[in-house]
mmCIF file of the N, C-alpha and C atoms, coordinates in Angstrom:
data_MODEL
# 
_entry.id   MODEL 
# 
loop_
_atom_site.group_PDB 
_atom_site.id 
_atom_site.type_symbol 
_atom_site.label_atom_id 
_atom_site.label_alt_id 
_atom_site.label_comp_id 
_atom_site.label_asym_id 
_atom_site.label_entity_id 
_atom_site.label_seq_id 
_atom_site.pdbx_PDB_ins_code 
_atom_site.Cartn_x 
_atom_site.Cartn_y 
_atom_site.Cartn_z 
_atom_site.occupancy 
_atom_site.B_iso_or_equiv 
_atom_site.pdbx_formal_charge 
_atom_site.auth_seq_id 
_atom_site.auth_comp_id 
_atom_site.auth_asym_id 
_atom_site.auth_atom_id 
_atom_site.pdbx_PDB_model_num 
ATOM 1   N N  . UNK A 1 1  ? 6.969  4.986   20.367  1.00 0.00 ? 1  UNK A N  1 
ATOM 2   C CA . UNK A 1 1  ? 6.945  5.328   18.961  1.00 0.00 ? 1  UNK A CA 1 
ATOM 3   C C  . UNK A 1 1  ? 7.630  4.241   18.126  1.00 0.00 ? 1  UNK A C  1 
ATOM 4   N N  . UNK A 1 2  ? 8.685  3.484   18.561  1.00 0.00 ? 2  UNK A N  1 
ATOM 5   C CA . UNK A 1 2  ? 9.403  2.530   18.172  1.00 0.00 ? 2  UNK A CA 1 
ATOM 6   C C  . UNK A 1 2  ? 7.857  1.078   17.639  1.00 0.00 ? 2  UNK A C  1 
ATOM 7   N N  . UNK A 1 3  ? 7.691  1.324   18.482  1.00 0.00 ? 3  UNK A N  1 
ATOM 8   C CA . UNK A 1 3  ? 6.421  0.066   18.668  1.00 0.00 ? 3  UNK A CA 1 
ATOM 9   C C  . UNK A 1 3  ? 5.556  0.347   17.551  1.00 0.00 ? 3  UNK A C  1 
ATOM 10  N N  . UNK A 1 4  ? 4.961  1.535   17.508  1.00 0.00 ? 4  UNK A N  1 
ATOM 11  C CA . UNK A 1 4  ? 4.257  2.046   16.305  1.00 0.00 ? 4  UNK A CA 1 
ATOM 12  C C  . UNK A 1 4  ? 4.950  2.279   14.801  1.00 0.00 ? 4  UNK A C  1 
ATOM 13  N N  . UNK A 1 5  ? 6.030  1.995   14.891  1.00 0.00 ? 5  UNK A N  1 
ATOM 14  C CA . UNK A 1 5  ? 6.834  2.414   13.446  1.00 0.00 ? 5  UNK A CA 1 
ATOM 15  C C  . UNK A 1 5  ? 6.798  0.675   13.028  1.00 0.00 ? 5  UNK A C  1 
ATOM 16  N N  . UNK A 1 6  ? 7.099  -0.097  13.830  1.00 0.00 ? 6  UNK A N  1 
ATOM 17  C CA . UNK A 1 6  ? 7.454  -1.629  13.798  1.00 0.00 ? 6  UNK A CA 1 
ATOM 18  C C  . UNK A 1 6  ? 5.706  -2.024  13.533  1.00 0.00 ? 6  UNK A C  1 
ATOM 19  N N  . UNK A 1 7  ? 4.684  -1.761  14.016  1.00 0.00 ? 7  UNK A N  1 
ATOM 20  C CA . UNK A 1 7  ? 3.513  -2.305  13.521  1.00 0.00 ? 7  UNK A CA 1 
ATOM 21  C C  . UNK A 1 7  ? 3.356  -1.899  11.996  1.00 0.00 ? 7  UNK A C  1 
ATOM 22  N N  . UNK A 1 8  ? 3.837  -0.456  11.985  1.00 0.00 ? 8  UNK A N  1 
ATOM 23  C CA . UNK A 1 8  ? 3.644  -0.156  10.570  1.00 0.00 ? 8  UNK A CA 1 
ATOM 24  C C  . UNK A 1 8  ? 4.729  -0.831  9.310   1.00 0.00 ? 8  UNK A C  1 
ATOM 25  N N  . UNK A 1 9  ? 5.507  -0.666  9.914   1.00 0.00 ? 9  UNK A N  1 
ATOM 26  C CA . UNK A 1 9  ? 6.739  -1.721  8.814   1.00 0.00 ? 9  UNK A CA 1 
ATOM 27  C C  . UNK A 1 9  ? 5.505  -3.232  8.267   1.00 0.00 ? 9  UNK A C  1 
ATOM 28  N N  . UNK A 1 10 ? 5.259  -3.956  9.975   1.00 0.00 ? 10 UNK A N  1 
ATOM 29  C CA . UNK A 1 10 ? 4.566  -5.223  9.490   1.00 0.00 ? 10 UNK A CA 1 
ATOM 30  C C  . UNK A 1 10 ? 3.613  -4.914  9.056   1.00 0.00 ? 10 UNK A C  1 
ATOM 31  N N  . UNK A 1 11 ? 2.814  -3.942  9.016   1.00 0.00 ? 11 UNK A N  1 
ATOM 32  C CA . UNK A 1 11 ? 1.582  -3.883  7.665   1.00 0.00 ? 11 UNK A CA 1 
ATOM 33  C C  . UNK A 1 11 ? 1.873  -3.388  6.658   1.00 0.00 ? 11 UNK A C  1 
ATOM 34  N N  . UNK A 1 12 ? 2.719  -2.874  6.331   1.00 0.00 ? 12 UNK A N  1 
ATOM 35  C CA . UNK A 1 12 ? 3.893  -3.151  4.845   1.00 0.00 ? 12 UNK A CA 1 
ATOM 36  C C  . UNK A 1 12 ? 3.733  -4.121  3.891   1.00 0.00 ? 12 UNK A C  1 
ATOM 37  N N  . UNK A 1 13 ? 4.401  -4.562  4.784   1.00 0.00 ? 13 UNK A N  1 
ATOM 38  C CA . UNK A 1 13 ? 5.171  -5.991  4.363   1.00 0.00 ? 13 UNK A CA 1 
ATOM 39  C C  . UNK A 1 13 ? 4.033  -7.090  4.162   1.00 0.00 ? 13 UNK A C  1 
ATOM 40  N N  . UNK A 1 14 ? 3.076  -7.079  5.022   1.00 0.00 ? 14 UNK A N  1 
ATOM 41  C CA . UNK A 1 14 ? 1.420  -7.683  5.000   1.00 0.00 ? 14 UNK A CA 1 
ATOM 42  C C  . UNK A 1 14 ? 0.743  -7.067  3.282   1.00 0.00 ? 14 UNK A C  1 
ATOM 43  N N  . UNK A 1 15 ? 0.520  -5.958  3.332   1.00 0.00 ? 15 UNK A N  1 
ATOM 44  C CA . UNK A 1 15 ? -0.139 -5.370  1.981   1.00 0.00 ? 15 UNK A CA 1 
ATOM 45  C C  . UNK A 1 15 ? 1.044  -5.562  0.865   1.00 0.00 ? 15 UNK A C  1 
ATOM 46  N N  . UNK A 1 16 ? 2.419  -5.333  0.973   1.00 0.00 ? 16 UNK A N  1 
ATOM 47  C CA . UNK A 1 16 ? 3.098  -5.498  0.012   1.00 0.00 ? 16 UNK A CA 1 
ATOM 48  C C  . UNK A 1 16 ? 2.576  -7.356  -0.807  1.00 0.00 ? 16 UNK A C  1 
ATOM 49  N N  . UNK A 1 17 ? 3.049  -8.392  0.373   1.00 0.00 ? 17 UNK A N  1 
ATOM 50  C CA . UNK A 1 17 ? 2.640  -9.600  0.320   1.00 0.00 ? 17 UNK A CA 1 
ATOM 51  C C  . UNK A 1 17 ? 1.479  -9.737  -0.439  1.00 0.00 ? 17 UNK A C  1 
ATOM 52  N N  . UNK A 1 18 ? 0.598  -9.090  -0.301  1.00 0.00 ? 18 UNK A N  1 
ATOM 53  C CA . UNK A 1 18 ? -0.706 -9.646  -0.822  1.00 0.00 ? 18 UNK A CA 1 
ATOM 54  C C  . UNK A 1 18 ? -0.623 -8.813  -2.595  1.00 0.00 ? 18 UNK A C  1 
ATOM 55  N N  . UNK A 1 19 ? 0.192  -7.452  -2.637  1.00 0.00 ? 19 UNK A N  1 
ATOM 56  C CA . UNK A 1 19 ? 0.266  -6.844  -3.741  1.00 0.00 ? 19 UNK A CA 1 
ATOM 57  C C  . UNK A 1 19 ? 1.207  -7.869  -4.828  1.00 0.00 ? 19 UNK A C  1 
ATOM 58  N N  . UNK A 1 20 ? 1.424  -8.283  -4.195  1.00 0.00 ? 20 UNK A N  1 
ATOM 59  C CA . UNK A 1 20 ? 2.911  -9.497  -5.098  1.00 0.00 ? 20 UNK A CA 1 
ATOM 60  C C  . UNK A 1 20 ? 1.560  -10.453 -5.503  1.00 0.00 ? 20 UNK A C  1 
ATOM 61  N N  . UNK A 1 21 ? 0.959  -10.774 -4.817  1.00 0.00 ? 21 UNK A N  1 
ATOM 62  C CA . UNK A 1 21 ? 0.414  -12.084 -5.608  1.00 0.00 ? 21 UNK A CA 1 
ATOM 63  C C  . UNK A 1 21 ? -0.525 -11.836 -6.654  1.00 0.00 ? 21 UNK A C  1 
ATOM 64  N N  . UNK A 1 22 ? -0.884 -10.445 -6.728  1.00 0.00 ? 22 UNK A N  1 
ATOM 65  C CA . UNK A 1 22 ? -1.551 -10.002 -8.169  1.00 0.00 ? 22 UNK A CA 1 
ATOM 66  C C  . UNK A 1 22 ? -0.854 -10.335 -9.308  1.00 0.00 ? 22 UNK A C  1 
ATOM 67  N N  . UNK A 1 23 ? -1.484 -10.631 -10.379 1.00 0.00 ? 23 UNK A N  1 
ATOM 68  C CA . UNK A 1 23 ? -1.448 -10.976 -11.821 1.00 0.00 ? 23 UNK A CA 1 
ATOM 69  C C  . UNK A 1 23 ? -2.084 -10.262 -12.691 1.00 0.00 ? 23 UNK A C  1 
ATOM 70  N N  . UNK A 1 24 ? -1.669 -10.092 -14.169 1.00 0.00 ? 24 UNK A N  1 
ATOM 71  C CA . UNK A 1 24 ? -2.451 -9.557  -14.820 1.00 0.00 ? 24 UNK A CA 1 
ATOM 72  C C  . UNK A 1 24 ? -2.350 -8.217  -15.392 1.00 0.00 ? 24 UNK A C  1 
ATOM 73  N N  . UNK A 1 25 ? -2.999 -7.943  -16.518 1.00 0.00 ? 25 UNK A N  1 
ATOM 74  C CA . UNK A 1 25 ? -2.337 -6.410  -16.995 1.00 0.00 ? 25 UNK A CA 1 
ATOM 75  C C  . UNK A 1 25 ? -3.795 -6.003  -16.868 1.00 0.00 ? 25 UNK A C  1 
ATOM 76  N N  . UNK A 1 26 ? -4.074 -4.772  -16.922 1.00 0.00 ? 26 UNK A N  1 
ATOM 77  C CA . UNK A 1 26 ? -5.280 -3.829  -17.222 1.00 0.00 ? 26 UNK A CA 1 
ATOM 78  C C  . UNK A 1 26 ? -5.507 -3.421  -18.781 1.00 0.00 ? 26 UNK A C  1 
ATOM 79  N N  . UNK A 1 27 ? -6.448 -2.555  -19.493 1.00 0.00 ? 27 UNK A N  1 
ATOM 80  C CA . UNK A 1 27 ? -7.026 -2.695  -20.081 1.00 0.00 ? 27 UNK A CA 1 
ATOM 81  C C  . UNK A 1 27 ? -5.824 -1.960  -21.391 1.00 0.00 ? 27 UNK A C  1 
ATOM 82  N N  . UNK A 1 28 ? -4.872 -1.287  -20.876 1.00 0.00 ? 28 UNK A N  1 
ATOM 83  C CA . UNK A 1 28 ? -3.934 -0.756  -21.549 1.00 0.00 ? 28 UNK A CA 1 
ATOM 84  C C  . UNK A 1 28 ? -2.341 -1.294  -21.711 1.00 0.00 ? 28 UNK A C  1 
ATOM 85  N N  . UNK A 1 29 ? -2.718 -2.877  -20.871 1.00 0.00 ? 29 UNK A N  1 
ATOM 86  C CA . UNK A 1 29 ? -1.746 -3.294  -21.100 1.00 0.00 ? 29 UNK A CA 1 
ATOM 87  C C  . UNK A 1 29 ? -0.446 -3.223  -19.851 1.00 0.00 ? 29 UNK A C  1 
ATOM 88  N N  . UNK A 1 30 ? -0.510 -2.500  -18.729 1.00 0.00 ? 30 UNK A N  1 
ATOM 89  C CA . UNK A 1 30 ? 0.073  -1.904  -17.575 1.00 0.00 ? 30 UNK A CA 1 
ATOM 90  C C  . UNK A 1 30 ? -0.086 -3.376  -16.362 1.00 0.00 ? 30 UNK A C  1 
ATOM 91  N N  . UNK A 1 31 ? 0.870  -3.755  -16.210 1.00 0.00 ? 31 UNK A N  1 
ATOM 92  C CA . UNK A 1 31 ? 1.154  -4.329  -15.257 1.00 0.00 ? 31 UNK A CA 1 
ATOM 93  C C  . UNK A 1 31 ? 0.257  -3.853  -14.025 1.00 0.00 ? 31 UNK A C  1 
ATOM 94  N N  . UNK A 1 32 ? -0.945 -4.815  -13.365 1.00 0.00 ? 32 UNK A N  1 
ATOM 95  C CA . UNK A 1 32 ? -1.767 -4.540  -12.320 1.00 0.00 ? 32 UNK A CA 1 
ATOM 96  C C  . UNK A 1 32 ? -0.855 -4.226  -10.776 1.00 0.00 ? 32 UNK A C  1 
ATOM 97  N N  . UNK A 1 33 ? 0.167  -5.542  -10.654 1.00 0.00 ? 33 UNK A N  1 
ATOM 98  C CA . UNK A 1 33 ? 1.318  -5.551  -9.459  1.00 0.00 ? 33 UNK A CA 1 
ATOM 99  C C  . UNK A 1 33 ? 2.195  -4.623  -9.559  1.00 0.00 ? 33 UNK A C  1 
ATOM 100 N N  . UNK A 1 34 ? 2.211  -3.913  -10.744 1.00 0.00 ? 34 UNK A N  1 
ATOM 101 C CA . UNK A 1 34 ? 3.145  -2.549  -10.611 1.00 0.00 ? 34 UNK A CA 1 
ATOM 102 C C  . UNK A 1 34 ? 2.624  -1.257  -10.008 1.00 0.00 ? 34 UNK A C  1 
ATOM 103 N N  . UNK A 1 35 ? 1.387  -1.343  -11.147 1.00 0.00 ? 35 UNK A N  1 
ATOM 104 C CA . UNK A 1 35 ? 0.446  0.217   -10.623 1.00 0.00 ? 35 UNK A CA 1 
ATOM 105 C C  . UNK A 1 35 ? 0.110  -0.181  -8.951  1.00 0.00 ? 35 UNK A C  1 
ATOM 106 N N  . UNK A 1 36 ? -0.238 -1.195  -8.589  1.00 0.00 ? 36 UNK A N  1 
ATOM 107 C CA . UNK A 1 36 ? -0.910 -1.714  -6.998  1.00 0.00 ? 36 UNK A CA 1 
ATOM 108 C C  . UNK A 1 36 ? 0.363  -1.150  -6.133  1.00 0.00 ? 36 UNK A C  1 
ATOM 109 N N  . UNK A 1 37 ? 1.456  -1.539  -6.793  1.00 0.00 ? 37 UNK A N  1 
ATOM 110 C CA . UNK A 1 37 ? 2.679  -1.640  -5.817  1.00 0.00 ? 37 UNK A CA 1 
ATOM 111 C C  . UNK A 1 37 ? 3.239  -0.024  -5.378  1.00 0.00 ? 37 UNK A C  1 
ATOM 112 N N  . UNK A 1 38 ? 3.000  1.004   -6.648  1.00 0.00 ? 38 UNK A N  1 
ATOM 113 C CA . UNK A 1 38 ? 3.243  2.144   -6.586  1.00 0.00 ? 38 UNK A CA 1 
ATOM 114 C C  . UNK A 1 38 ? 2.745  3.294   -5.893  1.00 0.00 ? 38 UNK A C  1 
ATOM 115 N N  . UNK A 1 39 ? 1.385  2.519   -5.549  1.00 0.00 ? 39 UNK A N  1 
ATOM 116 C CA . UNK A 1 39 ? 0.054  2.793   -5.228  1.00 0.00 ? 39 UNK A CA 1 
ATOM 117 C C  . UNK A 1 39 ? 0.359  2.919   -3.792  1.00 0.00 ? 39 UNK A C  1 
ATOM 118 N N  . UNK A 1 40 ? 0.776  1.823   -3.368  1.00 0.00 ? 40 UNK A N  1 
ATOM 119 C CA . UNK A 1 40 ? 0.790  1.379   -1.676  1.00 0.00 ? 40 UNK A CA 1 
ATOM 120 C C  . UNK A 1 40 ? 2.146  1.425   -0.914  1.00 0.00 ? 40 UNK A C  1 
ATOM 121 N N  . UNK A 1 41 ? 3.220  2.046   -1.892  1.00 0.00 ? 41 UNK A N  1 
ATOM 122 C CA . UNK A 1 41 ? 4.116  2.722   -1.379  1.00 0.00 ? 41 UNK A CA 1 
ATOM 123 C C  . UNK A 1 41 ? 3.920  3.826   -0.999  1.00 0.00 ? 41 UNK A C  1 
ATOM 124 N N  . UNK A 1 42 ? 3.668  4.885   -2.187  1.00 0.00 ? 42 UNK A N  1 
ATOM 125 C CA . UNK A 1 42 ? 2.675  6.149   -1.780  1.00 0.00 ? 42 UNK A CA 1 
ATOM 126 C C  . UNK A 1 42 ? 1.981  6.445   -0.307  1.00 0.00 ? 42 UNK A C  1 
ATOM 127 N N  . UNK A 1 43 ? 1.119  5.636   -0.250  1.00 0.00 ? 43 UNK A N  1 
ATOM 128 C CA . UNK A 1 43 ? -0.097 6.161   0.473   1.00 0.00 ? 43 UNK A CA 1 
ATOM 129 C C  . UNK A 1 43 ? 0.634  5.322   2.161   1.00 0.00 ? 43 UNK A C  1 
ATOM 130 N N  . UNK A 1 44 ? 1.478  4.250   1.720   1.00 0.00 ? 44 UNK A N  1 
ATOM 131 C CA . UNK A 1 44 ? 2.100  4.101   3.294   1.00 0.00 ? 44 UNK A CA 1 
ATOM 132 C C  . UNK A 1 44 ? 3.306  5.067   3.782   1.00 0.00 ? 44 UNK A C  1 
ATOM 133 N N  . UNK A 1 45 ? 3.723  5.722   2.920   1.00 0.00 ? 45 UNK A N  1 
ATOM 134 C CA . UNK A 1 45 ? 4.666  6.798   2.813   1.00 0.00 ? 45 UNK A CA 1 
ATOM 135 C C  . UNK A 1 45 ? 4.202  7.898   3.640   1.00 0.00 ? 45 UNK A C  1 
ATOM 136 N N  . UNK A 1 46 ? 2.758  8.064   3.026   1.00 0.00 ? 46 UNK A N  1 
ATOM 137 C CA . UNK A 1 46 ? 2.236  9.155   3.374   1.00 0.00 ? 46 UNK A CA 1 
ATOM 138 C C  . UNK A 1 46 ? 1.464  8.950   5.076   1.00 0.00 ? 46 UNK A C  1 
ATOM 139 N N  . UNK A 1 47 ? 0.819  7.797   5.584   1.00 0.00 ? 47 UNK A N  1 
ATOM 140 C CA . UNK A 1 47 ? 0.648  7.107   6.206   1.00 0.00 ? 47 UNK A CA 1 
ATOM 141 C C  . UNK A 1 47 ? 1.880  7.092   7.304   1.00 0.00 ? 47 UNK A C  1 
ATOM 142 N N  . UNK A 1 48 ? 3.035  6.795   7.232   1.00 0.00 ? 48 UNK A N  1 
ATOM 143 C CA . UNK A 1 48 ? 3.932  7.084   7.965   1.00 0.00 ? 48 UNK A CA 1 
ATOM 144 C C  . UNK A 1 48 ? 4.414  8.808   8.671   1.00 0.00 ? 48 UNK A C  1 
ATOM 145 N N  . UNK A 1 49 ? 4.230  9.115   7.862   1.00 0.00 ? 49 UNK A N  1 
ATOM 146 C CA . UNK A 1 49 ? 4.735  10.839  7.717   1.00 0.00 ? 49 UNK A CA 1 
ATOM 147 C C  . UNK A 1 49 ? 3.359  11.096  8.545   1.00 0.00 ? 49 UNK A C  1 
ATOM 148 N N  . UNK A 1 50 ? 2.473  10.933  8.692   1.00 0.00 ? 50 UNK A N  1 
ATOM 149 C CA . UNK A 1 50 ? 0.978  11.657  9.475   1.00 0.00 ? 50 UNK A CA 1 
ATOM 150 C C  . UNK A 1 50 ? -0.107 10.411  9.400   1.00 0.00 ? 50 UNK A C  1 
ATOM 151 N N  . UNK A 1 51 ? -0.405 9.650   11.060  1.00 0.00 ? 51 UNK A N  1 
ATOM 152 C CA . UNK A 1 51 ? -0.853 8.445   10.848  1.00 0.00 ? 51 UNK A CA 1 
ATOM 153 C C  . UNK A 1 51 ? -2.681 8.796   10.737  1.00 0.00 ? 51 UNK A C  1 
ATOM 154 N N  . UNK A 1 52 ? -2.750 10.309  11.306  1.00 0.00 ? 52 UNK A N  1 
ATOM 155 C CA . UNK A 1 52 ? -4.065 10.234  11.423  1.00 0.00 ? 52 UNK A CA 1 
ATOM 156 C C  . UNK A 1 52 ? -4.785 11.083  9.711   1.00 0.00 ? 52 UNK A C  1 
ATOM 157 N N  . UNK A 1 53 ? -3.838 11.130  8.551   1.00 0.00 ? 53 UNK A N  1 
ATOM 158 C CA . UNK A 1 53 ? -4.560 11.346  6.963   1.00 0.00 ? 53 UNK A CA 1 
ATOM 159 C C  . UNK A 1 53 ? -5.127 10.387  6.940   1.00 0.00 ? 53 UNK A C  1 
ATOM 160 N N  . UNK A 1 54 ? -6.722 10.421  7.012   1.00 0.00 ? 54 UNK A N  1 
ATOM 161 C CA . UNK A 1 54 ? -7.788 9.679   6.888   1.00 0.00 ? 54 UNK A CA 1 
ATOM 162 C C  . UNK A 1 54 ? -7.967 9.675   5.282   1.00 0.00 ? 54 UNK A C  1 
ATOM 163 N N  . UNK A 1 55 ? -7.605 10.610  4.272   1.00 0.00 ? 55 UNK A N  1 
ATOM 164 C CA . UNK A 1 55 ? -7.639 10.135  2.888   1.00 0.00 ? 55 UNK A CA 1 
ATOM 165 C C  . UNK A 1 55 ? -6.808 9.233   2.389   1.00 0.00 ? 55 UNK A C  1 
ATOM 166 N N  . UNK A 1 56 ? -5.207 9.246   3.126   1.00 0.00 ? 56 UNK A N  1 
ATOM 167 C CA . UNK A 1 56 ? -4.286 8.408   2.789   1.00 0.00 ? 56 UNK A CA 1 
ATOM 168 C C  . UNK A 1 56 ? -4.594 7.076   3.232   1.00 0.00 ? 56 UNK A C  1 
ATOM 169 N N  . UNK A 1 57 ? -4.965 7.137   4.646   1.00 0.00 ? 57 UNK A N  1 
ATOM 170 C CA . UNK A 1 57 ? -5.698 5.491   4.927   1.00 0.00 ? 57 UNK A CA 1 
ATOM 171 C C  . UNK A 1 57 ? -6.825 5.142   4.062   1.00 0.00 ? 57 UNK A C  1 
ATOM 172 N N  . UNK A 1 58 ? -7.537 5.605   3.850   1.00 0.00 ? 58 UNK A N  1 
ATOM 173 C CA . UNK A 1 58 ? -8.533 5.134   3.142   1.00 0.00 ? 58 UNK A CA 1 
ATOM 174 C C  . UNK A 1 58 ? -8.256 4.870   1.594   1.00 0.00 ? 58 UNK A C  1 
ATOM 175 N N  . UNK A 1 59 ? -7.448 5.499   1.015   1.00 0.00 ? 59 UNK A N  1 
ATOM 176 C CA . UNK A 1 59 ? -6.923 5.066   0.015   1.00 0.00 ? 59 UNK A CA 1 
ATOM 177 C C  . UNK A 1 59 ? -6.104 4.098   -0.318  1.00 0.00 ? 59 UNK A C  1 
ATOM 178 N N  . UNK A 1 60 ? -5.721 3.478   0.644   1.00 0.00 ? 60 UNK A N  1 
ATOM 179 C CA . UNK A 1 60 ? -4.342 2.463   1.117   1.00 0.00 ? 60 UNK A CA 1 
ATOM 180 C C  . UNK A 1 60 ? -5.318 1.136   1.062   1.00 0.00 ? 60 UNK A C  1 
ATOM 181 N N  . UNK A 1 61 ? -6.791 1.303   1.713   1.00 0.00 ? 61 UNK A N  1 
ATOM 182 C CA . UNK A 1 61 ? -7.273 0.509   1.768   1.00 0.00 ? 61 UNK A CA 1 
ATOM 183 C C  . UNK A 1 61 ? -7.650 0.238   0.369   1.00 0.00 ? 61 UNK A C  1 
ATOM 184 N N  . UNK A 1 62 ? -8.520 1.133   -0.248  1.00 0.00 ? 62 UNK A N  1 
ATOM 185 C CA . UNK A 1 62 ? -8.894 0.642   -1.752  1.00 0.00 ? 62 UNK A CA 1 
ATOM 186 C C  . UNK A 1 62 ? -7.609 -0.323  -2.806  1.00 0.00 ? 62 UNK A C  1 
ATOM 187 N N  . UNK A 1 63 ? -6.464 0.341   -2.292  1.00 0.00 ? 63 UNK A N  1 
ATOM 188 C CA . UNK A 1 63 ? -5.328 -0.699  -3.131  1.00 0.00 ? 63 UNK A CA 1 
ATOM 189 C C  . UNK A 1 63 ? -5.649 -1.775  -2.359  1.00 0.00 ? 63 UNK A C  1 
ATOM 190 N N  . UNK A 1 64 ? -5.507 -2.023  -1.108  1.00 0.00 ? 64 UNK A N  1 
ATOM 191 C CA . UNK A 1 64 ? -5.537 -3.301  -0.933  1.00 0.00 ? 64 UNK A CA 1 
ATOM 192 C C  . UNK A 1 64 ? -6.456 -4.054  -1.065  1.00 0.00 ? 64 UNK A C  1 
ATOM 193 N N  . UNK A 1 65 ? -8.337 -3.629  -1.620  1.00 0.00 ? 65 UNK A N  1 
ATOM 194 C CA . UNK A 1 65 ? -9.046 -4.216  -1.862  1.00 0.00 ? 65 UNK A CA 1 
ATOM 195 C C  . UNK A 1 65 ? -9.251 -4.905  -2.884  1.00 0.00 ? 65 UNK A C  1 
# 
């Protein structure tokens, strides 16, 4: 389980990485790297707590797309 908590930390830290290099506000003016960032705390939160929520993964993915 140790092994599986540590893969998940490094895909964190992988999607966080890529959420940092966003730029840019949306159409109201809202920081894109904020809402992204809030986004993919959430859903790895949730992701941690129960690995097999197939809505939470799949939603994890759309932030990171």
């Amino acid at each position: 389980q140790d092994s599986q908590h540590q893969q998940h930390t490094e895909q964190n830290n992988a999607a966080m990485d890529l959420i940092n290099s966003v730029v840019g506000v949306d159409e109201e003016g809202r920081s894109r790297q904020r809402i992204l960032t809030f986004a993919a705390k959430r859903y790895a939160a949730a992701i941690e707590r129960n690995p097999e929520d197939y809505d939470a993964l799949y939603n994890w993915a759309l932030v990171l797309q």
